[in-house]
Every structure is written in structure tokens, then in C-alpha cells.
C-alpha positions in Angstrom: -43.4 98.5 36.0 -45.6 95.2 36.5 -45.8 93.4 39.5 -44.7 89.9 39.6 -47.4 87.2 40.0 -46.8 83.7 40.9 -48.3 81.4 38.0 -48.2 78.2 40.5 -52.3 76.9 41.3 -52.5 76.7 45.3 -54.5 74.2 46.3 -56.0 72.9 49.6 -53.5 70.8 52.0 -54.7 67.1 52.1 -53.3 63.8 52.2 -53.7 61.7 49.1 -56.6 59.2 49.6 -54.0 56.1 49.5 -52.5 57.2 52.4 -56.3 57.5 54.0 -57.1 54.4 53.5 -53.7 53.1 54.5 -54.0 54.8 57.7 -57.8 53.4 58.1 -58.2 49.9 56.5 -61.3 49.6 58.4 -63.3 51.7 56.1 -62.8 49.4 53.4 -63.1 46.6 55.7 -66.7 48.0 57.3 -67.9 48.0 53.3 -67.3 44.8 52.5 -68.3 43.2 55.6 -72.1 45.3 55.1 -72.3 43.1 51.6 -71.0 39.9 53.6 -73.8 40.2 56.0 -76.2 40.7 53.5 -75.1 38.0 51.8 -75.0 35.9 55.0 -78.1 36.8 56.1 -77.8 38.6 59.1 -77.3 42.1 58.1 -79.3 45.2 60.1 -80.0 48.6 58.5 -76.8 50.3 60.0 -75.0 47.8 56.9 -77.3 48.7 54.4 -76.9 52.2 55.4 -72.9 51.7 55.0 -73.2 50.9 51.4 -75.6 53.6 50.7 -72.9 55.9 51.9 -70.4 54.5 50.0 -72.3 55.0 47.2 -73.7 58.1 47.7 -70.0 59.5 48.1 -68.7 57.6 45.0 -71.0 59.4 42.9 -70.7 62.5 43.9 -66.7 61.7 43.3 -67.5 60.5 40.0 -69.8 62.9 39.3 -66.9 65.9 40.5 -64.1 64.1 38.2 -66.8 63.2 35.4 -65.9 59.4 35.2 -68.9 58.0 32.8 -67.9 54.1 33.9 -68.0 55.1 38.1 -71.4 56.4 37.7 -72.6 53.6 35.7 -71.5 51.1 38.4 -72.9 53.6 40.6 -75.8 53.4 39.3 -76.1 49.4 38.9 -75.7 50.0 42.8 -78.5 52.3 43.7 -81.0 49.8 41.8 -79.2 47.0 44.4 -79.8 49.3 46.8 -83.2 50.6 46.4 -84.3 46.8 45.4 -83.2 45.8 49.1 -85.2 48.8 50.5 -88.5 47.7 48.9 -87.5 44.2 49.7 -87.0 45.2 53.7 -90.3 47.6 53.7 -92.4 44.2 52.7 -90.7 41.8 55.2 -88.2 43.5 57.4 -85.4 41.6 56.4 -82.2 42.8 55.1 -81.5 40.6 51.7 -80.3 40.3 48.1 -80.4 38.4 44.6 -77.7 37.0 43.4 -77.7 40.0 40.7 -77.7 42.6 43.3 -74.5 40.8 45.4 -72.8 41.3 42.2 -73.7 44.7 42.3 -73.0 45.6 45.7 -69.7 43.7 45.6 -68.8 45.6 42.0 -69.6 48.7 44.0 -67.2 48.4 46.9 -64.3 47.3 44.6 -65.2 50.0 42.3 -65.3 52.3 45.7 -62.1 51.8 46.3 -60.5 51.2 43.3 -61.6 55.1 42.5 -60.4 56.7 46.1 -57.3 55.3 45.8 -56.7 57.0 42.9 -58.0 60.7 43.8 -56.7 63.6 45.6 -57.8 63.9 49.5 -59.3 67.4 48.4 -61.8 65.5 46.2 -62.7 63.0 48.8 -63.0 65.9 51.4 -65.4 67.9 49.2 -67.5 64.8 48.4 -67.8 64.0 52.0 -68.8 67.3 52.6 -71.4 67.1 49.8 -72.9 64.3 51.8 -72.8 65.4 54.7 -75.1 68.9 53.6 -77.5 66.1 51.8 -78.3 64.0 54.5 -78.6 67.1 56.9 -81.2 68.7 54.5 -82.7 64.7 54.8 -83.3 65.1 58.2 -84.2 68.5 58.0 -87.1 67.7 55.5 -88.2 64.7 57.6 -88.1 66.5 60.8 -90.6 69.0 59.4 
């Protein structure tokens, strides 16, 4: 005689991403105010580095769920971002085009437009994802 299995997929406790974001609308909020001030003017590195992690973890969402159209807006938004990098190495000054606006703004909506939609699981194991890159950044620095 067999033993009985259960056929039901257990999967990790989390709280859909919706519910995240409903329970912290000032994520959303802290993203779109980094592209206001860059498009005001008076943004400092601690906005450009808000978008960068918004990006970062929408791609490696994307990237985990294989969405083709996330990771090409993603990808619109690194060259935003790493123009405004070269931009602030030459004068110090956070700034953008009018082309890379579009960008960044088509990156937050995207942003959230994508997490709304996903599991918490996924947005946990992205974050964690980023979290082990930017450790291994300041690892590699630091030596």
C-alpha cells in the first residue's frame, strides 16, 4: 500500500504586493517625488539613488517573471540613469533631458504598474536579490 501525498504546491506566506503598497503609499510617493526633483532642479544623489533602486528591483522582477516589455522600459531607464551619472560626474549637478524625464517617469509608472500585479514572494526575493548586489558593491569598493 502507497502512502498518500498531498498534490497542493506550498508556497512561502506573503502579502500580495497591492496590499504593500496600500499599507505604504509612500514608496510610490518617494519615487515619483526623486523624478520631480530632478525635474525641478533641486534633486541630491539620495533621489537619484531612489530610482536606481526602483529599477534595479524591477528588473530583477521582470527578469524572475520573464516580462520582455518591463525590461525594455527597464532598460530605457538605466540609459536615463547612467546619462544623469555622467552628467553629475562633469558638473555635480543632479539633471535630465527632456528624453530622460520621459524615461524616468515611464519607469516609476511602469514600477508600479508591475508590483501591483505580482505575488509578495516575488517582490521579497527581488529585494533580496538587491540587497546581496549592493552588499557585494560595497564589498568590492571597500577592498
Amino acid at each position: 500500500m502507497t502512502r498518500k501525498h498531498c498534490r497542493r504546491t506550498h508556497r512561502r506566506e506573503a502579502a500580495p504586493t497591492l496590499v504593500a503598497y496600500y499599507l505604504n503609499p509612500e514608496v510610490s510617493t518617494q519615487e515619483r517625488m526623486a523624478v520631480e526633483a530632478i525635474r525641478a532642479g533641486w534633486a541630491v544623489v539620495c533621489h537619484f539613488d531612489v530610482l536606481a533602486d526602483c529599477r534595479d528591483m524591477l528588473a530583477l522582477g521582470a527578469e524572475l517573471k520573464d516580462d520582455q516589455p518591463t525590461l525594455a522600459v527597464c532598460e530605457l531607464g538605466l540609459v536615463a540613469l547612467l546619462n544623469i551619472k555622467d552628467r553629475y560626474r562633469f558638473c555635480q549637478r543632479i539633471g535630465a533631458s527632456g528624453n530622460e524625464l520621459q524615461a524616468l517617469y515611464a519607469l516609476v509608472d511602469v514600477a508600479e504598474d508591475f508590483w501591483k500585479r505580482q505575488p509578495g514572494s516575488l517582490f521579497i526575493d527581488a529585494e533580496a536579490a538587491l540587497s546581496k548586489a549592493r552588499a557585494e558593491q560595497r564589498e568590492r569598493r571597500a577592498a
